[in-house]
C-alpha positions as CSV (number, residue, x, y, z in Angstrom):
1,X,0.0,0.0,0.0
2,X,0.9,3.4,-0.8
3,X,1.9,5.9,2.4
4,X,-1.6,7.2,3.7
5,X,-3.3,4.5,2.7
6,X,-5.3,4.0,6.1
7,X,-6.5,6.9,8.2
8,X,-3.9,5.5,11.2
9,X,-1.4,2.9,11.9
10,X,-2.8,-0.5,11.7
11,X,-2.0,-4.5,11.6
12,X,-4.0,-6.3,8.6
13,X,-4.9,-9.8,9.2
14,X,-4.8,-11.4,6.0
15,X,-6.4,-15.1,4.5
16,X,-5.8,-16.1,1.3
17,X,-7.1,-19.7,0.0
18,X,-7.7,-20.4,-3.6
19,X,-8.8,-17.3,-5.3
20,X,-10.1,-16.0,-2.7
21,X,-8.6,-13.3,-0.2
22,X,-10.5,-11.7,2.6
23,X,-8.7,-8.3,4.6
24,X,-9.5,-6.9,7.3
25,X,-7.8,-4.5,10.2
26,X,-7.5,-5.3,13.6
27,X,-6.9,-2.4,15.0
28,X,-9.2,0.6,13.5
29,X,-12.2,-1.0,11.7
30,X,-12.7,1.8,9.5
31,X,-12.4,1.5,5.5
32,X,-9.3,2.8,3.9
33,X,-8.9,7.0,3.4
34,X,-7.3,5.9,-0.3
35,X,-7.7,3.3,-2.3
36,X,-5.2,0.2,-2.9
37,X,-4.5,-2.2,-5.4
38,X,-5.6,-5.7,-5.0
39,X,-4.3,-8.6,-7.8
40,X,-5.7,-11.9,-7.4
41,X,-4.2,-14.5,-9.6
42,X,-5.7,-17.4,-11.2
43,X,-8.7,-18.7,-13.8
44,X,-12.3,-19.6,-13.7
45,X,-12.8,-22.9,-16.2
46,X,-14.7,-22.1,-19.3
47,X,-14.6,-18.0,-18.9
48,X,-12.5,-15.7,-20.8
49,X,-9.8,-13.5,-19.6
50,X,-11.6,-10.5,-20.4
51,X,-15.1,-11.6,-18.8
52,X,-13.7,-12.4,-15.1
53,X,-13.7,-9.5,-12.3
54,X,-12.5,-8.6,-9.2
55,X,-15.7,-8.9,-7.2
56,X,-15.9,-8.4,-3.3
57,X,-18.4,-10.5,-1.3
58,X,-20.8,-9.2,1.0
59,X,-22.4,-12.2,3.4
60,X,-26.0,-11.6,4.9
61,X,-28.7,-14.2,6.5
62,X,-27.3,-17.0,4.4
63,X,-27.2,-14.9,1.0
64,X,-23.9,-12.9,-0.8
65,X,-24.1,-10.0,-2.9
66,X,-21.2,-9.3,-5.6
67,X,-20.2,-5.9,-6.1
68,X,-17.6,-5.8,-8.9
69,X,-14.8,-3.6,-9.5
70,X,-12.7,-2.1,-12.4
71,X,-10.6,-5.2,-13.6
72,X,-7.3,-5.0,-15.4
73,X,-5.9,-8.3,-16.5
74,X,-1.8,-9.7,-17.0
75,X,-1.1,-12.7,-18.2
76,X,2.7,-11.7,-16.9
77,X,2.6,-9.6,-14.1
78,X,5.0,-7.7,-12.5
79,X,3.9,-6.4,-9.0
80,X,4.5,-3.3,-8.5
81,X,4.9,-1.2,-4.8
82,X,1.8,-1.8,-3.1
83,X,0.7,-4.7,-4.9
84,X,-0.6,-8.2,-3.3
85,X,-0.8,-11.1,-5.0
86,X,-3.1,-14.2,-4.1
87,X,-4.0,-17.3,-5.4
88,X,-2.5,-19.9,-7.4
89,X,-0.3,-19.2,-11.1
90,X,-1.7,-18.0,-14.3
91,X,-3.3,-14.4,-15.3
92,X,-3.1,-11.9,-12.7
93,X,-6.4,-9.6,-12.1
94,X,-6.1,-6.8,-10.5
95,X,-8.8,-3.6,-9.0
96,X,-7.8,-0.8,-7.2
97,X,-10.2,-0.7,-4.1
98,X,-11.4,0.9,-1.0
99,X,-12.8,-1.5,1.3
100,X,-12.1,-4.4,3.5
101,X,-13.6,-7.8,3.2
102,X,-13.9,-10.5,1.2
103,X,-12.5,-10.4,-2.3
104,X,-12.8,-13.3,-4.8
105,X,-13.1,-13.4,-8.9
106,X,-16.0,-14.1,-10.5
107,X,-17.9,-14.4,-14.4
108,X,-19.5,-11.5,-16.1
109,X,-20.9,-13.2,-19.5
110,X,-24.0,-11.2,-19.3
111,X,-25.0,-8.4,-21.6
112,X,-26.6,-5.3,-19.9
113,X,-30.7,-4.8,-20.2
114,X,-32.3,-2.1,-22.1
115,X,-35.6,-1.3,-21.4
116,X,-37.9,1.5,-23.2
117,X,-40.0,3.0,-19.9
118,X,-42.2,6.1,-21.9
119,X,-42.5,4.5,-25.7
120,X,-43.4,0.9,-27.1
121,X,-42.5,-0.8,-30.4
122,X,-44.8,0.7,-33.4
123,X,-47.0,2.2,-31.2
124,X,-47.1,6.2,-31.6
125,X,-45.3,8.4,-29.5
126,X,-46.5,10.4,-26.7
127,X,-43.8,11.9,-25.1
128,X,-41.1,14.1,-26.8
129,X,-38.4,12.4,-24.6
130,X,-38.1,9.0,-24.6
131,X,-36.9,7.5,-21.4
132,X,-34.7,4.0,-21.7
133,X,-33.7,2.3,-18.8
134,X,-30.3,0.4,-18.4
135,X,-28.5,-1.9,-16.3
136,X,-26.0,-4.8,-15.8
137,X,-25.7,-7.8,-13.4
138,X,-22.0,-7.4,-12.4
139,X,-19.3,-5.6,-14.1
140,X,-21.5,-2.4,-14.5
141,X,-22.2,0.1,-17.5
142,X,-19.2,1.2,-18.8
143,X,-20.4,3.1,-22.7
144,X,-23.8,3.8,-23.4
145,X,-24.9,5.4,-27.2
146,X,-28.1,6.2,-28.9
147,X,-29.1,6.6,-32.8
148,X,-31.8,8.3,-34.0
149,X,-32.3,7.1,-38.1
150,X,-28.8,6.3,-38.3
151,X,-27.7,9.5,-36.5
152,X,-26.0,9.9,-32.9
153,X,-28.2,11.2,-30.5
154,X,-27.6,12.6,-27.2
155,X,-28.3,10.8,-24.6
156,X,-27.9,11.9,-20.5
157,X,-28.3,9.7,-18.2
158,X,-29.9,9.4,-14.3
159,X,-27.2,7.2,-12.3
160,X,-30.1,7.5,-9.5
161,X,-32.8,5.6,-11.5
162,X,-30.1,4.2,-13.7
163,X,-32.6,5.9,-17.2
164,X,-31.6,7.6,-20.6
165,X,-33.2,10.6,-21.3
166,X,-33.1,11.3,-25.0
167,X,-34.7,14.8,-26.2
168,X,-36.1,14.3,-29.4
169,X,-37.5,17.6,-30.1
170,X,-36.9,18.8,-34.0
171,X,-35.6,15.6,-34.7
172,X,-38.2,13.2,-35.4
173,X,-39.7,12.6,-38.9
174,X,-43.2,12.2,-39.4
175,X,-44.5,8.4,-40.4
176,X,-41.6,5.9,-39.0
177,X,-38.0,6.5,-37.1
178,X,-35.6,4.3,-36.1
179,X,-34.3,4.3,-32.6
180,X,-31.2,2.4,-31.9
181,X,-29.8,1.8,-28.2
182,X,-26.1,0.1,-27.6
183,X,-25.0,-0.4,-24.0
184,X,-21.8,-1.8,-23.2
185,X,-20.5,-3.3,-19.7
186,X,-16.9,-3.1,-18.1
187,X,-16.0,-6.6,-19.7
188,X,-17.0,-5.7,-23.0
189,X,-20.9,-7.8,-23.0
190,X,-23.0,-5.6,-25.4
191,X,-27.2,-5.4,-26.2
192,X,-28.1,-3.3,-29.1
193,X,-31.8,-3.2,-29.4
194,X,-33.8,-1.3,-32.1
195,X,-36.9,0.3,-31.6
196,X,-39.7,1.1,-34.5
197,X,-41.0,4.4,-33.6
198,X,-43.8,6.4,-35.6
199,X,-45.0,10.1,-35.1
């Protein structure tokens, strides 16, 4: 870890087994004050490189809950300062994060979901800005883009209710439009869906 890394001294008890490594302080059980970098080596069978993540694991009342981070991926690694390995040989995945617990890796082979909330397929349009909502299992959003007959559109979008607001004012023609929606996650899953509006 870098120097300032925790918000006072501190020992770090820390398990590793398999491709799994859990952290946690003993002294001040408060997250970090910066974040660190965490490299976890190994594979899962049958999944890609470029579809596994860093994921840490939250246990509750006999359920987990995955919350994935930012993975980078070396199938030669050198550490660097402040780097821990763990797990066995092979590619090296590593996340820069800010929290204690229990880290482990984990598949994202699923392509994000796009949903129209304001607008349906061939039925006429009501609203002036459509409203599209997006999301993804895992890895999280990374590049969202909308088309408008063939054009890029802009599209802003509410992290809150996790919806696409696309202002389509001066830009529709009248009888049919095409509306096309690509979402992308962080390991590179993509859903393109296309939407048959009228006016």
């Amino acid at each position: 870890m870098k120097p300032h890394t925790l918000y006072a001294d501190d020992q770090l008890d820390i398990n590793v087994s398999n491709q799994t490594v859990t952290i946690a302080p003993t002294v001040n059980d408060i997250p970090p004050h910066l974040s660190y970098s965490l490299s976890i080596r190994g594979s899962l069978p049958g999944v890609p490189v470029d579809k596994t993540v860093v994921v840490r694991v939250t246990r509750k009342a006999g359920s987990a809950k995955y919350s994935a981070y930012k993975t980078t991926h070396n199938t030669s690694p050198k550490l660097g300062e402040g780097d821990r390995p763990s797990g066995g040989g092979g590619v090296c995945h590593t996340a820069s994060v800010r929290d204690w617990g229990e880290f482990t890796l984990a598949a994202d082979t699923t392509a994000p979901t796009v949903q129209p909330v304001n607008f349906s397929e061939g039925k006429p349009l009501k609203a002036t800005t459509l409203k599209v909502k997006i999301g993804d299992n895992l890895a999280g959003v990374e590049t969202y883009n909308c088309y408008l007959n063939g054009s890029w559109i802009l599209a802003e979008f509410d992290g809150k209710t996790a919806t696409l607001f696309i202002d389509t004012r001066g830009k529709l023609r009248t009888g049919h439009n095409e509306f096309r929606v690509k979402v992308t996650d962080g390991t590179g899953n993509t859903t393109q869906r296309i939407f048959s509006l009228s006016r």
